[in-house]
GUZA-895192 format. One record per residue (C-alpha): chain; z, y, x; residue in three letters. Coordinates in pm, 1 decimal, padded with zeros to 6 digits. Layout:
REM residues N
 ch       c3       c2       c1  aa
  A        Z        Y        X ALA
...
This chain:
REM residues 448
 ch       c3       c2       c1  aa
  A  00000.0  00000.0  00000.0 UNK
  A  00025.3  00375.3  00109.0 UNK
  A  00047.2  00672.2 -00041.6 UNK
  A -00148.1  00890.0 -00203.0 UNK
  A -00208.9  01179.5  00065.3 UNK
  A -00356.2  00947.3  00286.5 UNK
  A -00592.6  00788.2  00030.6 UNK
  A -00808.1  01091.0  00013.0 UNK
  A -00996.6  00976.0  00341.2 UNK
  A -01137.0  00642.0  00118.1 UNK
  A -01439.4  00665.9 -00047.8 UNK
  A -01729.9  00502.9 -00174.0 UNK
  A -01946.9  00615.8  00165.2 UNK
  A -01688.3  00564.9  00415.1 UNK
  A -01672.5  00158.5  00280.6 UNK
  A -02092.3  00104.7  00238.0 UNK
  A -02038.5 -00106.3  00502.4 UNK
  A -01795.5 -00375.3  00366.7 UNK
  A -02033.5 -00360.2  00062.4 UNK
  A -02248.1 -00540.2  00241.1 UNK
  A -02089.5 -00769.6  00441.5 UNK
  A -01921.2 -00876.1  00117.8 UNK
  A -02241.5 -00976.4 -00015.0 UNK
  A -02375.4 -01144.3  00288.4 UNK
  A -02035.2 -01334.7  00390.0 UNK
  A -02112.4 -01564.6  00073.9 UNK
  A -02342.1 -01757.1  00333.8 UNK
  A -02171.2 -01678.1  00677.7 UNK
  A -01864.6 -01474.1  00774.4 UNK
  A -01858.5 -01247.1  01030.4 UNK
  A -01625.5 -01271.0  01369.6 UNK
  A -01245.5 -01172.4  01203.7 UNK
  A -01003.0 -01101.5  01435.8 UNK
  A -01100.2 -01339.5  01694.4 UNK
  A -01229.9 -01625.7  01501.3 UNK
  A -01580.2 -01743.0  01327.4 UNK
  A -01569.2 -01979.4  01039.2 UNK
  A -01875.7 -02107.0  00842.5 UNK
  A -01855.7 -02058.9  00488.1 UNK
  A -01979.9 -02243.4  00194.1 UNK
  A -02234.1 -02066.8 -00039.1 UNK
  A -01976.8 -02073.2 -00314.7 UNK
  A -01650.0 -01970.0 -00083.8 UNK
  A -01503.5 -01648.0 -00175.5 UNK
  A -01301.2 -01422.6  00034.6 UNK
  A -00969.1 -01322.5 -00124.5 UNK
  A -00685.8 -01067.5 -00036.2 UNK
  A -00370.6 -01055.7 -00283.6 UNK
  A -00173.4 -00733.9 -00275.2 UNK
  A  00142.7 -00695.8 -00413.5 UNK
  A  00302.9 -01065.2 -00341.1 UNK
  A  00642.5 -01021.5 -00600.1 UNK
  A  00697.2 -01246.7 -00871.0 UNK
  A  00407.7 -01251.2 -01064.1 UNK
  A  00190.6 -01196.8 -00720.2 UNK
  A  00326.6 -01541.0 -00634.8 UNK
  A  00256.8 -01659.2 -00998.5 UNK
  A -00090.7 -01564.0 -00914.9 UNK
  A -00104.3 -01710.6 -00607.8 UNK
  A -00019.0 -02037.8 -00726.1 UNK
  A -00281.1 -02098.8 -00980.9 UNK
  A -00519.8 -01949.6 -00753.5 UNK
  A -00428.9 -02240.3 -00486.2 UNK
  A -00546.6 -02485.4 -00752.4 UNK
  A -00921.4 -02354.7 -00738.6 UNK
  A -01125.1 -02492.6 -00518.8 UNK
  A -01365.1 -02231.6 -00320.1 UNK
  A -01097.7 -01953.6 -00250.5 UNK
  A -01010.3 -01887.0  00117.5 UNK
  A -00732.3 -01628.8  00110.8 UNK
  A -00744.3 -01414.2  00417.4 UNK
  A -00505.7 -01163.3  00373.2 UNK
  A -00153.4 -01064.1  00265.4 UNK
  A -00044.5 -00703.3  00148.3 UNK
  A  00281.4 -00617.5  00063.8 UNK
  A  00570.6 -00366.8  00173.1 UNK
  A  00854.8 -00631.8  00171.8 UNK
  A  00784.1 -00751.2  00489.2 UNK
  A  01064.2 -00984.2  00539.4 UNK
  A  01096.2 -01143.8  00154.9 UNK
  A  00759.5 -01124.6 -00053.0 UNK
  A  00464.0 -01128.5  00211.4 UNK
  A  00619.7 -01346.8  00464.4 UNK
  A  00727.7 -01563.0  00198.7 UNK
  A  00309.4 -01587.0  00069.4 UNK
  A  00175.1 -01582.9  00438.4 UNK
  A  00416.1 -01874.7  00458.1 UNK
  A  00289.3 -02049.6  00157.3 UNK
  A -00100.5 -02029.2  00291.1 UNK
  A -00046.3 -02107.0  00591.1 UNK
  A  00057.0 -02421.4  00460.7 UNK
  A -00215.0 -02510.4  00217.9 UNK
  A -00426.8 -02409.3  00547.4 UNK
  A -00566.2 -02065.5  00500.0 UNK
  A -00528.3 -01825.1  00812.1 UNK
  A -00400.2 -01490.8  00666.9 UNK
  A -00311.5 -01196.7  00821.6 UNK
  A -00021.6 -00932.8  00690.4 UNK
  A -00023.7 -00586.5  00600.1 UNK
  A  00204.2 -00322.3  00457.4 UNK
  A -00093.8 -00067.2  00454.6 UNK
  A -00352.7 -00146.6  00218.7 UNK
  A -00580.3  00060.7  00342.8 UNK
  A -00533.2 -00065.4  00708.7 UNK
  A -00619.9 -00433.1  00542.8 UNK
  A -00893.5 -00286.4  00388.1 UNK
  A -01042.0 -00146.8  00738.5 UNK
  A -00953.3 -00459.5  00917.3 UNK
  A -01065.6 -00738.3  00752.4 UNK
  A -01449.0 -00735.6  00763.0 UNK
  A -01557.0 -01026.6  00511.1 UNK
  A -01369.4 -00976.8  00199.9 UNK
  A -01512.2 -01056.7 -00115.0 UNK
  A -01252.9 -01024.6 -00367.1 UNK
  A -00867.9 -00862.5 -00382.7 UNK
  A -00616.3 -00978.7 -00658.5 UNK
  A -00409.7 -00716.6 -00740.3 UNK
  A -00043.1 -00763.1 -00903.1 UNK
  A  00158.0 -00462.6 -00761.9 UNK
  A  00361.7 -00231.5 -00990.7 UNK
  A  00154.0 -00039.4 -01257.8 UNK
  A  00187.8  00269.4 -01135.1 UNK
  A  00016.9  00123.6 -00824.3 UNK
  A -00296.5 -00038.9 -01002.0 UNK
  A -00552.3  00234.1 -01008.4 UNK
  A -00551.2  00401.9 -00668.4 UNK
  A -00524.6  00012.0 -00527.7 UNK
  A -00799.2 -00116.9 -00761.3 UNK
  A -01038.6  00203.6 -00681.9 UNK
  A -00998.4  00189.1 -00353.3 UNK
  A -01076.8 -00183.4 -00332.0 UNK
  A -01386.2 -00152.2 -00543.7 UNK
  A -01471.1  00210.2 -00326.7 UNK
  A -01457.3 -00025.2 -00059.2 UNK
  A -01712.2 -00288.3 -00196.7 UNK
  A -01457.9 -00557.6 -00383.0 UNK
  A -01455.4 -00749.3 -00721.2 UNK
  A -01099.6 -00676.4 -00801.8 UNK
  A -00890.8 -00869.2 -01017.9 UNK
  A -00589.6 -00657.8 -01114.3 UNK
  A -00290.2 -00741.6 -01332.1 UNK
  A -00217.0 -00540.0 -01679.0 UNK
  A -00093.5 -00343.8 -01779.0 UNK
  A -00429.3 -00145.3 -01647.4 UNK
  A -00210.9  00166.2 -01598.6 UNK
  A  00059.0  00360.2 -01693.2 UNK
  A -00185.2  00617.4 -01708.8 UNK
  A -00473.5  00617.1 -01927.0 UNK
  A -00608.3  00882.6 -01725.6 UNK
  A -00624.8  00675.4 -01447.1 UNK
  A -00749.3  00373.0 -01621.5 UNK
  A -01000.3  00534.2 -01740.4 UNK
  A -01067.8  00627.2 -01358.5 UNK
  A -01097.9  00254.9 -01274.0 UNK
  A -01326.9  00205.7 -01551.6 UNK
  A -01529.7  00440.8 -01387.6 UNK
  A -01507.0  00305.3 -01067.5 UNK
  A -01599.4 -00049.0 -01175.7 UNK
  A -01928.6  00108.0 -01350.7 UNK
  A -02013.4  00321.1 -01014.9 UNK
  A -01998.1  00059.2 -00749.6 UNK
  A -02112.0 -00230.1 -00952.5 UNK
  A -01819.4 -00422.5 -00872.9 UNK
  A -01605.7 -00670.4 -01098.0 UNK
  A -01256.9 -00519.8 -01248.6 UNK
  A -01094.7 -00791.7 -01421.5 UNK
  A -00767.3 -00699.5 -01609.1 UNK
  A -00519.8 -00972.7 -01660.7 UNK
  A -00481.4 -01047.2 -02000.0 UNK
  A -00518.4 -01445.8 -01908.2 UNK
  A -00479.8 -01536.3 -02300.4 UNK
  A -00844.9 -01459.7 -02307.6 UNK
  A -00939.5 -01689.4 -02095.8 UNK
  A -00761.4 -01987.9 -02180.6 UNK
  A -00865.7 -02298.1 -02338.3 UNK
  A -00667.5 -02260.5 -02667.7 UNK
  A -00716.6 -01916.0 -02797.7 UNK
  A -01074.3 -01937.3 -02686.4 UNK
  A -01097.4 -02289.2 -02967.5 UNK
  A -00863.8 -02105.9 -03219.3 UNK
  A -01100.9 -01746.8 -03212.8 UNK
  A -01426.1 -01947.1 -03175.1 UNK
  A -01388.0 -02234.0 -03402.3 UNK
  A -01129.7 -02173.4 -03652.6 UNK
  A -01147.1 -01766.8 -03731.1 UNK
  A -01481.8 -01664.9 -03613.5 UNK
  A -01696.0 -01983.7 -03718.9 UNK
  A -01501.3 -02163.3 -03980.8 UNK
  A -01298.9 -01843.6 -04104.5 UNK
  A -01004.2 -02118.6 -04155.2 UNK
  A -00746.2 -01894.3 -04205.3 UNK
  A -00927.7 -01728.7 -04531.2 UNK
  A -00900.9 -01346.3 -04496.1 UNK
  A -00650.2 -01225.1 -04216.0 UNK
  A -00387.0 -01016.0 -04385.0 UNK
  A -00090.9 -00997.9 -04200.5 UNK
  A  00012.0 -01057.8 -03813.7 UNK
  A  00362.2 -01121.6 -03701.1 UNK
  A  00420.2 -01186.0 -03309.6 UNK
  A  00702.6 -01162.8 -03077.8 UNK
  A  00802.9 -01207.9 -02695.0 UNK
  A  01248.6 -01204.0 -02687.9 UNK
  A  01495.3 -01267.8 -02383.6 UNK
  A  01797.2 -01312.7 -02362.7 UNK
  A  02050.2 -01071.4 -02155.7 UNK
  A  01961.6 -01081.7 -01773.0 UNK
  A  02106.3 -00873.9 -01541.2 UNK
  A  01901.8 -00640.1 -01308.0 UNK
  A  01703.3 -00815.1 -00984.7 UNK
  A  01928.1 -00795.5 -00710.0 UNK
  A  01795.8 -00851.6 -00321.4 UNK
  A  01916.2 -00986.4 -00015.2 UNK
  A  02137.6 -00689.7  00181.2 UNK
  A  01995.2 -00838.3  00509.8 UNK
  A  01652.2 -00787.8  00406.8 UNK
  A  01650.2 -00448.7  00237.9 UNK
  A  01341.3 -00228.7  00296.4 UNK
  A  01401.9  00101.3  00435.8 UNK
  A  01442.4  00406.5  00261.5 UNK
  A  01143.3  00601.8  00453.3 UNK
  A  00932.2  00303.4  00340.5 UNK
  A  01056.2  00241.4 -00003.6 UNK
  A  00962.2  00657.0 -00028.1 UNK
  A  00678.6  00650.7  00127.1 UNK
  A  00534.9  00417.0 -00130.7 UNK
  A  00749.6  00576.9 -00443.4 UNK
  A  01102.0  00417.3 -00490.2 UNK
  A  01365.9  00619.7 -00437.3 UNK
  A  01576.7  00325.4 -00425.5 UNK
  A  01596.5 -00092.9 -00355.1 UNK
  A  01719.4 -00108.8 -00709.9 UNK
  A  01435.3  00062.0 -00877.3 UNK
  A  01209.4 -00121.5 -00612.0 UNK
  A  01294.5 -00404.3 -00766.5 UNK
  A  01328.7 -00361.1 -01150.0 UNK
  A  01057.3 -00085.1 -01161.8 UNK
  A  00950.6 -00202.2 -01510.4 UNK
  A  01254.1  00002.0 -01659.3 UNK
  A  01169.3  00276.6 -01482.8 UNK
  A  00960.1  00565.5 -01647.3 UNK
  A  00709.8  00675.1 -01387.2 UNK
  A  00667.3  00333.0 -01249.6 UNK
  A  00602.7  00094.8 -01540.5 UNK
  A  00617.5  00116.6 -01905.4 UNK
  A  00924.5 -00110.3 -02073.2 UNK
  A  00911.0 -00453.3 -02198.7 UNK
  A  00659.4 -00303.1 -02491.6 UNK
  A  00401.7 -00276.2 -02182.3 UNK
  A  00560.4 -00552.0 -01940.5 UNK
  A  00532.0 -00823.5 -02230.7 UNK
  A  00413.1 -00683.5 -02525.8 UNK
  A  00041.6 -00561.1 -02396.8 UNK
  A -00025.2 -00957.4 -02333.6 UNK
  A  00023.1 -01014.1 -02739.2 UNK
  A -00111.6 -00709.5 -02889.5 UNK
  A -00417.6 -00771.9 -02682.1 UNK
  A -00480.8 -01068.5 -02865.7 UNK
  A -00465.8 -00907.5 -03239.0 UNK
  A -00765.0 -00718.4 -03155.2 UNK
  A -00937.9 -00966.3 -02968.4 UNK
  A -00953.0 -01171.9 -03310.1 UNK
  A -00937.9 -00909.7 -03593.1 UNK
  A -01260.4 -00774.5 -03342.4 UNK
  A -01172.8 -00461.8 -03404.5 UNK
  A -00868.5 -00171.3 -03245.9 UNK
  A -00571.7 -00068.6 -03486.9 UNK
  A -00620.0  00274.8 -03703.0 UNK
  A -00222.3  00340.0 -03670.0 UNK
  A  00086.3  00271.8 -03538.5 UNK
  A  00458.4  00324.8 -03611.4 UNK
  A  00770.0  00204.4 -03377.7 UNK
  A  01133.8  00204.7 -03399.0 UNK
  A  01299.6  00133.4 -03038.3 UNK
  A  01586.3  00266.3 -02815.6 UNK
  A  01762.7  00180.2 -02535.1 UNK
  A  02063.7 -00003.8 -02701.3 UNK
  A  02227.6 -00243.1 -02491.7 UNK
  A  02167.7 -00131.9 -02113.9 UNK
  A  02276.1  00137.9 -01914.2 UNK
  A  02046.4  00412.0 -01913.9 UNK
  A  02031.5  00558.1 -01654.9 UNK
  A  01899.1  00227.5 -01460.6 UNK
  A  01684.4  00136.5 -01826.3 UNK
  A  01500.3  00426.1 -01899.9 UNK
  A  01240.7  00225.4 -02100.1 UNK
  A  01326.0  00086.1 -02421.0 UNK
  A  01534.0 -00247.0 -02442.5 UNK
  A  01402.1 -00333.9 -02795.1 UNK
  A  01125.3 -00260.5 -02931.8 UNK
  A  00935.4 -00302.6 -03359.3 UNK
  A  00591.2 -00180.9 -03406.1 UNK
  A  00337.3 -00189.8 -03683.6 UNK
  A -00006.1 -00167.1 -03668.4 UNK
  A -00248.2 -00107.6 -03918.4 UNK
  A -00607.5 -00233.3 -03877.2 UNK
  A -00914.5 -00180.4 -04062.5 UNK
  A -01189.3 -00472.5 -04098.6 UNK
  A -01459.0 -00564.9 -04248.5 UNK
  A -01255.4 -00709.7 -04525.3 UNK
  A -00978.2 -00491.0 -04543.6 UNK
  A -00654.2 -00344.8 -04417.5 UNK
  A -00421.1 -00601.9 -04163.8 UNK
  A -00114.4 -00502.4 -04077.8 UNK
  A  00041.4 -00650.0 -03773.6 UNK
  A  00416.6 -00676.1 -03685.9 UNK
  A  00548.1 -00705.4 -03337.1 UNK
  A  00896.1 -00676.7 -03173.0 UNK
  A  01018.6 -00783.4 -02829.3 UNK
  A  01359.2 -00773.3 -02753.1 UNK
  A  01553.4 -00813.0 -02414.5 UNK
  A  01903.6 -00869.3 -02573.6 UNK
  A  01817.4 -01236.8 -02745.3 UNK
  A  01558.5 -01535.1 -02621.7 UNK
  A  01529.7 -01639.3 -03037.7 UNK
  A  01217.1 -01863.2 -03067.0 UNK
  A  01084.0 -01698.4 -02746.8 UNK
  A  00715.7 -01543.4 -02768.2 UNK
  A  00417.3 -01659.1 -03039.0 UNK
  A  00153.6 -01493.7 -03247.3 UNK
  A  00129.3 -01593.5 -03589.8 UNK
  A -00213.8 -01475.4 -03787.5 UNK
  A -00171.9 -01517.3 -04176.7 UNK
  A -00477.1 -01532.4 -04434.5 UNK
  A -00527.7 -01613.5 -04810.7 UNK
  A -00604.4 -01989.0 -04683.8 UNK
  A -00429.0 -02053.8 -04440.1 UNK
  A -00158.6 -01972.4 -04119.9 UNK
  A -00217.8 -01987.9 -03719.7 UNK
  A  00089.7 -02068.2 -03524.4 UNK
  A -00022.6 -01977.0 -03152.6 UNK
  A  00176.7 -01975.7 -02815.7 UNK
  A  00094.7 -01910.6 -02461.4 UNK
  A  00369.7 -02185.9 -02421.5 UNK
  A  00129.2 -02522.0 -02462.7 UNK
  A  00368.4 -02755.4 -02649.3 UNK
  A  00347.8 -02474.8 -02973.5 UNK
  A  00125.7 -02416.5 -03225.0 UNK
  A  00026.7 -02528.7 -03554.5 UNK
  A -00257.4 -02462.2 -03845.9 UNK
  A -00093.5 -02491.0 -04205.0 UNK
  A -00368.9 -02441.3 -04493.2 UNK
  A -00273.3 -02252.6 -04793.3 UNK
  A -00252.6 -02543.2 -05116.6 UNK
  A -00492.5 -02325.9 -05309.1 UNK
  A -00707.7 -02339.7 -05042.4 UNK
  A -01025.1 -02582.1 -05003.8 UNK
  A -00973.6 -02862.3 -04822.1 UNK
  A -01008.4 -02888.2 -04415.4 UNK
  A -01171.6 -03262.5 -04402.3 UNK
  A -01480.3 -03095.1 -04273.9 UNK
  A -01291.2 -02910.4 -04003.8 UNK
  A -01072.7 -03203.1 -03928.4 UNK
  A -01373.0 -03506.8 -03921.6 UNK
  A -01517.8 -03194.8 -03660.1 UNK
  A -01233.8 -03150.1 -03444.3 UNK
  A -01202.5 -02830.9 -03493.2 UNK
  A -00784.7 -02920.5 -03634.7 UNK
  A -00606.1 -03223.3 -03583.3 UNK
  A -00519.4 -03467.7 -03869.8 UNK
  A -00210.7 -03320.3 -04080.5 UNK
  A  00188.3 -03427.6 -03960.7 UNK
  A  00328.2 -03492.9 -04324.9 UNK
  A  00670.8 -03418.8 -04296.4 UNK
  A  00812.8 -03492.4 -04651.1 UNK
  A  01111.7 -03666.5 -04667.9 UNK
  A  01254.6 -03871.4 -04988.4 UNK
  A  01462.0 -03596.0 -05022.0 UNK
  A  01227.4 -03343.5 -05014.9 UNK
  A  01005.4 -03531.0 -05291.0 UNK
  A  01320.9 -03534.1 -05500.2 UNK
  A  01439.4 -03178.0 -05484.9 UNK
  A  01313.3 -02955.6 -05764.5 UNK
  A  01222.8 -02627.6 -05667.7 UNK
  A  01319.7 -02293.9 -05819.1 UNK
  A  01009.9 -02094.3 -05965.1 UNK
  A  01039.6 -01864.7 -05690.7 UNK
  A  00966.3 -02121.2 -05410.3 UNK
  A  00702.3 -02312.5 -05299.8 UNK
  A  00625.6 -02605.5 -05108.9 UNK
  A  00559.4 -02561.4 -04754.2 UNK
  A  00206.7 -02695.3 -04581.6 UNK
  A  00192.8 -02984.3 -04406.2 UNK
  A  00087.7 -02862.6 -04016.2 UNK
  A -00229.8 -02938.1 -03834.0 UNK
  A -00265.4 -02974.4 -03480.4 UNK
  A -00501.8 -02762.5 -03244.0 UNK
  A -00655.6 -03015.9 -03106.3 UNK
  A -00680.2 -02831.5 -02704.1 UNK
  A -00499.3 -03005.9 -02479.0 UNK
  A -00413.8 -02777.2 -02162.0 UNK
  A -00139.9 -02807.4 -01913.8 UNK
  A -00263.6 -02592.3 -01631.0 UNK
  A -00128.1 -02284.8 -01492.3 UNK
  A -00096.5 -02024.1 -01773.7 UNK
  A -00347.9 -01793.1 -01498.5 UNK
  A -00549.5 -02033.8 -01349.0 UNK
  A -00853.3 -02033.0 -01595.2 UNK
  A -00851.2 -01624.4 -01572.7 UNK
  A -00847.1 -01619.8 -01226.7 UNK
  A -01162.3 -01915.6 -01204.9 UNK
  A -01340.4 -01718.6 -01506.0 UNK
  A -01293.2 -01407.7 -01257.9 UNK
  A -01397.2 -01585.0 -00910.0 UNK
  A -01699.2 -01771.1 -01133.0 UNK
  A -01816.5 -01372.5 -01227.9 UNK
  A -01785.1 -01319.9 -00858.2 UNK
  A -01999.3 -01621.1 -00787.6 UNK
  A -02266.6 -01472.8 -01073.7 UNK
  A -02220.9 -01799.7 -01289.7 UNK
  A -01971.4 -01621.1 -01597.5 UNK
  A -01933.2 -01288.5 -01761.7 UNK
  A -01604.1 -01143.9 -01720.2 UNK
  A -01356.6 -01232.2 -02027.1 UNK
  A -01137.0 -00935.3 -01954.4 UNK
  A -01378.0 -00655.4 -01817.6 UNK
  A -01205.4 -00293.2 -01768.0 UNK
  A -01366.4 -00165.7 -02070.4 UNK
  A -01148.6 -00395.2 -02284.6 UNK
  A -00849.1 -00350.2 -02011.7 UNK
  A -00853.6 -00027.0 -02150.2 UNK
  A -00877.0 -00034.3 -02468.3 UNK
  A -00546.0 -00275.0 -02491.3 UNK
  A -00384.6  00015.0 -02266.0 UNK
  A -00445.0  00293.4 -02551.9 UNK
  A -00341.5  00058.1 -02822.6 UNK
  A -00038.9 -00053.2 -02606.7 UNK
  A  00097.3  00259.2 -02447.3 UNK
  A  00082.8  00456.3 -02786.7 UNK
  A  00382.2  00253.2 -02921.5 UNK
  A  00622.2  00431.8 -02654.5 UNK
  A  00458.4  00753.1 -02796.4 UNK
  A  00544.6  00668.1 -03105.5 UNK
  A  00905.9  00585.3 -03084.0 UNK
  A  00988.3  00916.1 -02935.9 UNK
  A  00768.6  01064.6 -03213.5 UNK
  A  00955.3  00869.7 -03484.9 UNK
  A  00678.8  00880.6 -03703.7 UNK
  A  00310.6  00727.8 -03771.9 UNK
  A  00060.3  00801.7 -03508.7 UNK
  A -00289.4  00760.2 -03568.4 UNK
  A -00551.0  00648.9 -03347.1 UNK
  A -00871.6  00899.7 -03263.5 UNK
  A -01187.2  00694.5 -03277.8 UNK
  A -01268.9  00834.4 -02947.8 UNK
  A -00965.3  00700.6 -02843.7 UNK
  A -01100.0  00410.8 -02719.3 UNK
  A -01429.8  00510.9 -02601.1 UNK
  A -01540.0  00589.7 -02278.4 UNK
């Protein structure tokens, strides 16, 4: 990383150079610091910067793909995060070298194809310029930005050098959501019509990341690159200027998915959220969280519920989309889900001799068959399965969909144009908790 002063001197000119040597190490890399390796026509080049928690999370789904070489390692913990990933590739067998400097990384190592990018938001738009400035597909982590001033800067940055920006909404990519937006809602338009949304991501209490003493980072650095402290280093996501609260944090990974398959970006939004249960003056972002959107489609007004809470873990994180025919149950978390059609609805044989939904679970009991019900209630539907089995790394297919863009072979699922538009639907929920009223959305909004 380094600060924003010094980041002036990078531009698009200054890095034609790696440009091209991007595009011609696919067949041969060049001499690198003392050593010449012949490369596969598929190999790609990688750098990770940023090498925390969900850098490593990265990392390890992107050791299951075959065809990466990781080459180098950028992060300002020196002595905890990067020599803890240099470790970890060394090991697999990839010869990395370390940086604190990004930009130093960026003028060192020649034959870079590709950067993956999962340093704090605030971070993500000068590092994911400046990577693409200097001729790299970037895959960066969401939230996009903070900023949608500066997300709309990457945007613009993807479209001017030509190179990939993949934002890391991985939902879109995997094997699951793709079936259940596909098959069930696009093509057989299971659920009926889509009227209401309800979705959630809750933890329990945790307290705030601590650190080894020994291995604190010193103040001049942690400065230098905008902490004012080890504490806020490491829980950054509370912190105002660096990240945006669990809304953003866990929230933008959800929300992303109700427009994704209502196909269309919410009208309105209202939130209720405070800091209630943590000290704020080390919380600064909101500890819980209730939104409403409105959306309008082609067949009429959804309105979609989400909370996320950081004070109870209650039935952890899901999306539930509810028609006049039927229910989707969806988690990120592969052993959930469930498809439950409405009794007045036709029936699913078709969709079930297809594969599109698994064979119903009948869960009546003798009990059950004997209990009369009150006017008021009905009987609940029996649940089908989604019939995706997937048991990889939550990132893994995101990151292959991203290097198989690189390689020329896919279309991006997450491109920054979509990136973005998440980050205005996401970000305006903060705005409209201190607003304590209904915002609406501009149409322009979301253009760019």
């Amino acid at each position: 990383m380094n600060d924003k002063k010094s980041n002036k001197c990078i531009n698009r000119r200054s890095f034609l150079s790696y440009s091209a040597a991007a595009g011609a190490g696919l067949v041969m890399s060049r001499m690198a610091h003392g050593r010449e390796t012949i490369r596969k026509p598929d190999d790609i080049n990688v750098a990770i910067l940023g090498t925390g928690a969900q850098g490593q999370v990265l990392l390890n789904a992107g050791l299951k793909i075959p065809g990466l070489r990781f080459k180098a390692v950028c992060d300002i913990w020196t002595d905890y995060n990067q020599k803890r990933a240099a470790g970890l590739l060394k090991k697999y067998g990839h010869e990395v070298n370390s940086y604190v400097d990004y930009l130093e990384m960026l003028a060192q190592e020649k034959d870079l194809d590709a950067v993956i990018i999962a340093t704090p938001d605030f971070w993500h738009a000068e590092h994911a310029i400046s990577c693409m400035n200097a001729g790299l597909h970037v895959y960066c982590e969401k939230e996009m930005s903070n900023s949608l001033e500066k997300a709309r800067q990457m945007v613009s940055a993807s479209r001017e050098t030509g190179k990939l920006l993949q934002i890391g909404h991985q939902r879109r990519s995997n094997p699951r959501y793709i079936h259940c937006y596909e098959r069930l809602i696009k093509e057989a338009k299971i659920l009926g019509r889509i009227t209401t949304i309800n979705a959630q991501w809750n933890r329990s209490v945790q307290p705030d990341l601590g650190w080894p003493k020994n291995y604190a980072i010193p103040p001049e650095v942690l400065k230098k690159y905008g902490f004012e402290s080890m504490e806020q280093f490491r829980n950054w996501r509370w912190y105002r200027k660096l990240g945006g609260g669990p809304i953003v944090d866990l929230g933008s990974h959800q929300i992303d998915i109700f427009s994704w398959f209502l196909g269309t970006v919410p009208v309105s939004v209202i939130a209720s959220g405070g800091t209630d249960y943590y000290d704020r003056k080390s919380h600064e972002w909101y500890d819980t969280v209730m939104a409403i959107y409105e959306f309008q489609t082609n067949d009429g007004i959804v309105r979609a519920f989400y909370q996320t809470l950081t004070t109870n873990s209650n039935q952890g994180y899901f999306e539930v989309f509810m028609g006049d025919q039927g229910t989707l149950f969806i988690s990120e978390s592969a052993g959930r889900g469930g498809i439950y059609r409405e009794q007045t609805a036709p029936e699913w044989t078709k969709w079930v001799d297809m594969g599109y939904v698994s064979a119903p679970v009948e869960e009546t009991t003798l009990l059950e068959e004997a209990l009369v019900l009150d006017v008021r209630e009905t009987i609940a539907p029996p649940q089908h399965g989604i019939p995706v089995v997937f048991n990889d790394p939550y990132h893994k297919p995101h990151l292959e969909n991203f290097f198989n863009a690189v390689r020329g072979t896919k279309k991006l699922n997450c491109p920054a144009e979509i990136g973005y538009e998440t980050a205005v639907s996401v970000l305006k929920v903060n705005e409209a908790v201190e607003a304590g009223k209904k915002l609406m959305f501009a149409h322009d909004e979301f253009t760019l």
